[in-house]
C-alpha positions, -999 to 999 in steps of 0.1 A, spaced: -536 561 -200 -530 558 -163 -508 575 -136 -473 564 -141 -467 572 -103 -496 543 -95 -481 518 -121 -448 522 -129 -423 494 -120 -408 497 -87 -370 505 -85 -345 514 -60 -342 548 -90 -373 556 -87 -379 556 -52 -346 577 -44 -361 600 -71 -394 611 -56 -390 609 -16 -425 615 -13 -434 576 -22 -411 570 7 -439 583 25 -459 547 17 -496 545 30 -491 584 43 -479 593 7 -513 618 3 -536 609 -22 -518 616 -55 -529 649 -81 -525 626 -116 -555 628 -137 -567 596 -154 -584 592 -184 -605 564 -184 -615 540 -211 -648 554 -227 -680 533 -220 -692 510 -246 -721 526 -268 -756 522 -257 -746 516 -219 -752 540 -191 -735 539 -150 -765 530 -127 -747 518 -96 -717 524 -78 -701 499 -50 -672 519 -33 -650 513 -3 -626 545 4 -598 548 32 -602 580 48 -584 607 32 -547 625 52 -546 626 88 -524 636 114 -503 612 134 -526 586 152 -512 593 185 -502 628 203 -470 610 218 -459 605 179 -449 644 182 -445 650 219 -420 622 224 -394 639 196 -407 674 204 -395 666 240 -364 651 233 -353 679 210 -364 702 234 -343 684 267 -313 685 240 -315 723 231 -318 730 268 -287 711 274 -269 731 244 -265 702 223 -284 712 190 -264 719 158 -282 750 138 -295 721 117 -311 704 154 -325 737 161 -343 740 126 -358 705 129 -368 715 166 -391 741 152 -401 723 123 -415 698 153 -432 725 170 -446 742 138 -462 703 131 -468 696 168 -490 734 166 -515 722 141 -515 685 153 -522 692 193 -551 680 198 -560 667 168 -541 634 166 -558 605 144 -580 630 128 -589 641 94 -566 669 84 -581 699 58 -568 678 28 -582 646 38 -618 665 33 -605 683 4 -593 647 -14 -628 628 -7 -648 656 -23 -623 658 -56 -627 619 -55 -668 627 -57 -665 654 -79 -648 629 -109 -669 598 -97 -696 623 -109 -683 637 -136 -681 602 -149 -711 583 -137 -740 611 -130 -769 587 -147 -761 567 -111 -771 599 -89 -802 614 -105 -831 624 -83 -845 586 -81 -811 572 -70 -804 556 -37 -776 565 -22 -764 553 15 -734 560 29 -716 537 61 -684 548 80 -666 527 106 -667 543 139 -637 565 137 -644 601 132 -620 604 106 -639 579 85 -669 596 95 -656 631 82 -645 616 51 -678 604 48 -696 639 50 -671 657 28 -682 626 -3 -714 632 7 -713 669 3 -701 666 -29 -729 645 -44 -755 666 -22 -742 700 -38 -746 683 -72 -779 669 -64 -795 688 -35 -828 663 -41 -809 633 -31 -818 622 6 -783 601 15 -784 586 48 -753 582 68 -741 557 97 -714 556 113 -722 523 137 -703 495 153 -733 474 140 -713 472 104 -677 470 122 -680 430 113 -675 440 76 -662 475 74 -627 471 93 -626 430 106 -599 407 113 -605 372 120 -594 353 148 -562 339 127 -555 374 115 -555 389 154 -532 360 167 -510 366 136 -506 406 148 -504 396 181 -472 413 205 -454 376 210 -461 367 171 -434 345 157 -426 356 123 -415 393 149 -379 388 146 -378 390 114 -391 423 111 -370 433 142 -334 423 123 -345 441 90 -354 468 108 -320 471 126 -301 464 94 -324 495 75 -318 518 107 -289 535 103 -292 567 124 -256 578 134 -252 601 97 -284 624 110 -276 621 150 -249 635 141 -260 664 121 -285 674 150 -266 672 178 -230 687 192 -224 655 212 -237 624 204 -224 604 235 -247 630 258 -275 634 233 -277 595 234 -288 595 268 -318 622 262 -332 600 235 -316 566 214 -302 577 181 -325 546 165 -356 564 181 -348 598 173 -349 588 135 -378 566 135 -397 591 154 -386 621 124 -395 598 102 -433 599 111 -435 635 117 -416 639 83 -437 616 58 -469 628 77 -460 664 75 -474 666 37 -508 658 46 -508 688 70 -513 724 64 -483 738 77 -451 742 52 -426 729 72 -405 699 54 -386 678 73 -379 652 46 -347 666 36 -331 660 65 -323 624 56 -307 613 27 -330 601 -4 -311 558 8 -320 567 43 -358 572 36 -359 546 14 -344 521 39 -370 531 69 -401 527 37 -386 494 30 -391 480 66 -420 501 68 -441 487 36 -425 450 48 -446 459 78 -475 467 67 -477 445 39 -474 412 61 -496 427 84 -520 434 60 -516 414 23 -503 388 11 -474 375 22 -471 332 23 -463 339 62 -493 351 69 -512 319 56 -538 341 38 -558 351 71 -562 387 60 -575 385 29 -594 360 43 -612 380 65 -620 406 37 -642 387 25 -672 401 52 -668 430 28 -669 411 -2 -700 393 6 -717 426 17 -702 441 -17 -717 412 -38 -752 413 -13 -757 448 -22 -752 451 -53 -774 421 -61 -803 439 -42 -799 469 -64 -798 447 -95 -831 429 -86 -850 454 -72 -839 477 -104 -827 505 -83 -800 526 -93 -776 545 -68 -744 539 -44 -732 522 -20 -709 544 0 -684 532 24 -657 550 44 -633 531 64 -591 523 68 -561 513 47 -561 475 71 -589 468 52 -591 477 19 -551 469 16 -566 428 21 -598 433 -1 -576 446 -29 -552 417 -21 -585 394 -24 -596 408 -58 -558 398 -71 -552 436 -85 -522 433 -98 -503 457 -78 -521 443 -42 -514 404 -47 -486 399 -53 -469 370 -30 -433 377 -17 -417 369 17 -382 377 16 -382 415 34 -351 426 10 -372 420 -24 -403 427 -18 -402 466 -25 -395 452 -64 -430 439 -64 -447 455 -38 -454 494 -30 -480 502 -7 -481 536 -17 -496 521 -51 -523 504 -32 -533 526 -1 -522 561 -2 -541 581 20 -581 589 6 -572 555 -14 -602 539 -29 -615 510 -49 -648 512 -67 -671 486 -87 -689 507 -110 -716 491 -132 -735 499 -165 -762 490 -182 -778 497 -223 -816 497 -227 -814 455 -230 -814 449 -194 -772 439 -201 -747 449 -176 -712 455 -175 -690 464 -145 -655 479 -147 -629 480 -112 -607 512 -102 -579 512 -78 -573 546 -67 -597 556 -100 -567 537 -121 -588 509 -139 -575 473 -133 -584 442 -144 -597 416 -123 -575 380 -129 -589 349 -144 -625 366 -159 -628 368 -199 -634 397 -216 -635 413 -249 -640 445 -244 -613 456 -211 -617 469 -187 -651 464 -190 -668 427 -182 -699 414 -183 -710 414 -148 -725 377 -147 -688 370 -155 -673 395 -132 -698 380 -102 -689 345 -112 -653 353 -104 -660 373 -73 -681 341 -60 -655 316 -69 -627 338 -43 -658 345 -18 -663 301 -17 -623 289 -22 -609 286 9 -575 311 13 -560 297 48 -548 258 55 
């Protein structure tokens, strides 16, 4: 049985239900417990290939607060907050008091998520981290990734203080631990062409003058503080980012369950052509996930030949594992849409990169020398496209690498 929240269909309902999915790639990790599909008899986990985004974190900027904190602030001075304006004006400074100086940053829960990842990774697979296991660990070089890192780490140390993990955190490994082609950079480039179409979506889903009004005495003079469309946006962040924080301020229910769902829809659209697979992007993302790919498929063949048994731990950002999961066809990450007003239907990025989101190979083996491999998305098993099995959602791994070869060799981009 998995999470219905990862895996239910995705409806204009159930969106307006839970405002929290609104949040997309900041929705934090979510609390659902799976129960996995039991391993076959006679077969035991002996390694683990993993690639985890860091877990919640503040806004990546300081100016994502200070820029609404000091608009809000200019429009109380002025007298023109409503009692609801002055509410979301300390709401701001409650978040902007944890988050000063911390922007970008792993926030308490982010370390608290990577270590309850751990924990059931070793609850399930604890043959793979005995005494003689090797276990490294690689982090891109931001420090949330690299805190991530320790707080996984700690975990399996705790459970086995004999294991000696190393840890790096280098931009020697940057080429397949968070890389975008040439193709893929042009694409995200400022003057890219396929822009204006994210620009008029975004001005038809932005409809601010309902909550300007609500925060503000008079919206002609607030106007010129700060531009309603702004304003919104700039809550918006604050608000969906707020649940990863500490603090227990809420600013979700200022907007309407349509309004949030209209700023996620432009805001998954975003990030999902920037990232996966939509036909515009000619496939240059996922192609350039396959640097991790081949390093997934390098590894684990030198564990498999040398006989070794352990992990491969690696810590690094939603921009990449969105395009590797994309690349591996998960059902929920590849699917191929370009029309901004239906993609939501078949296309949720809080299904596929919620914050401490992770996909992991994990592979078994029975006193025969044969091995089987199983693939989790966000610990929800899923099946990897076009590789026969009789025994899901476990495959023989010479299948499984056969399949994983075939999308590492064919060509994604024309």
């Amino acid at each position: 049985m998995t999470s219905l929240a990862m895996n239910a269909q995705t409806t204009r309902e159930t969106m307006l239900e839970d405002p929290l999915k609104c949040a997309g790639v900041y929705m934090p990790y979510p609390r659902e417990v799976w129960n996995h599909t039991p391993v076959p008899e006679g077969y035991k986990a002996f390694y683990i290939s993993h690639y985890g985004r860091h877990g919640s974190r503040y806004l990546i900027n300081e100016s994502d607060y200070t820029n609404t904190l000091n608009a809000l602030t200019n429009a109380q001075n002025a007298n023109l907050l409503t009692p609801l304006g002055i509410e979301t004006l300390q709401k701001v400074k409650q978040a902007y008091g944890e988050a000063s100086g911390r922007a970008g940053e792993l926030s308490p829960l982010g370390y608290i998520q990577h270590r309850q990842i751990a924990s059931r990774l070793l609850d399930e697979c604890s043959s793979a981290f005995d005494d003689d296991a090797v276990v490294t660990a690689t982090s891109t070089t931001k420090m949330r990734c690299a805190h991530s890192m320790f707080a996984f780490v700690q975990q399996i140390k705790e459970f086995n203080p004999h294991l000696s993990i190393p840890m790096e955190s280098s931009s020697r490994n940057m080429f397949y631990m968070s890389y975008n082609n040439t193709e893929a950079q042009a694409f995200n480039s400022a003057d890219a062409p396929w822009l204006p179409t994210l620009e008029n979506f975004k001005k038809k889903l932005t409809t601010p003058d309902r909550l300007f009004a609500q925060l503000f005495t008079d919206t002609e003079e607030a106007a010129d503080i700060i531009s309603p469309d702004k304003l919104m946006w700039g809550l918006y962040w604050i608000a969906v980012d707020l649940p990863n924080m500490e603090c227990d301020a809420n600013l979700l229910d200022i907007f309407t369950p349509e309004e949030l769902f209209n700023l996620w829809q432009v805001f998954n659209y975003e990030f999902y052509t920037r990232n996966s697979c939509n036909p515009i992007n000619n496939g240059v993302f996922l192609e350039s996930a396959k640097n991790l790919l081949s390093n997934i498929l390098m590894t684990t063949d030198q564990y498999i030949n040398s006989g070794q048994h352990g992990a491969t731990l690696r810590f690094g950002h939603d921009s990449t594992l969105i395009p590797l999961a994309g690349l591996l066809g998960f059902p929920t990450a590849s699917r191929r849409e370009s029309n901004p007003d239906e993609l939501y239907k078949s296309y949720a990025d809080y299904r596929v990169s919620p914050m401490g989101s992770n996909i992991q190979i994990r592979l078994y083996q029975n006193e025969q020398g044969d091995i089987i491999a199983k693939f989790l998305l966000n610990e929800s098993e899923v099946s990897l496209p076009d590789t026969p099995t009789d025994k899901y959602p476990y495959y023989n791994w010479s299948d499984a690498r056969a399949t994983l070869q075939h999308i590492l060799e064919t060509p994604l981009t024309k």
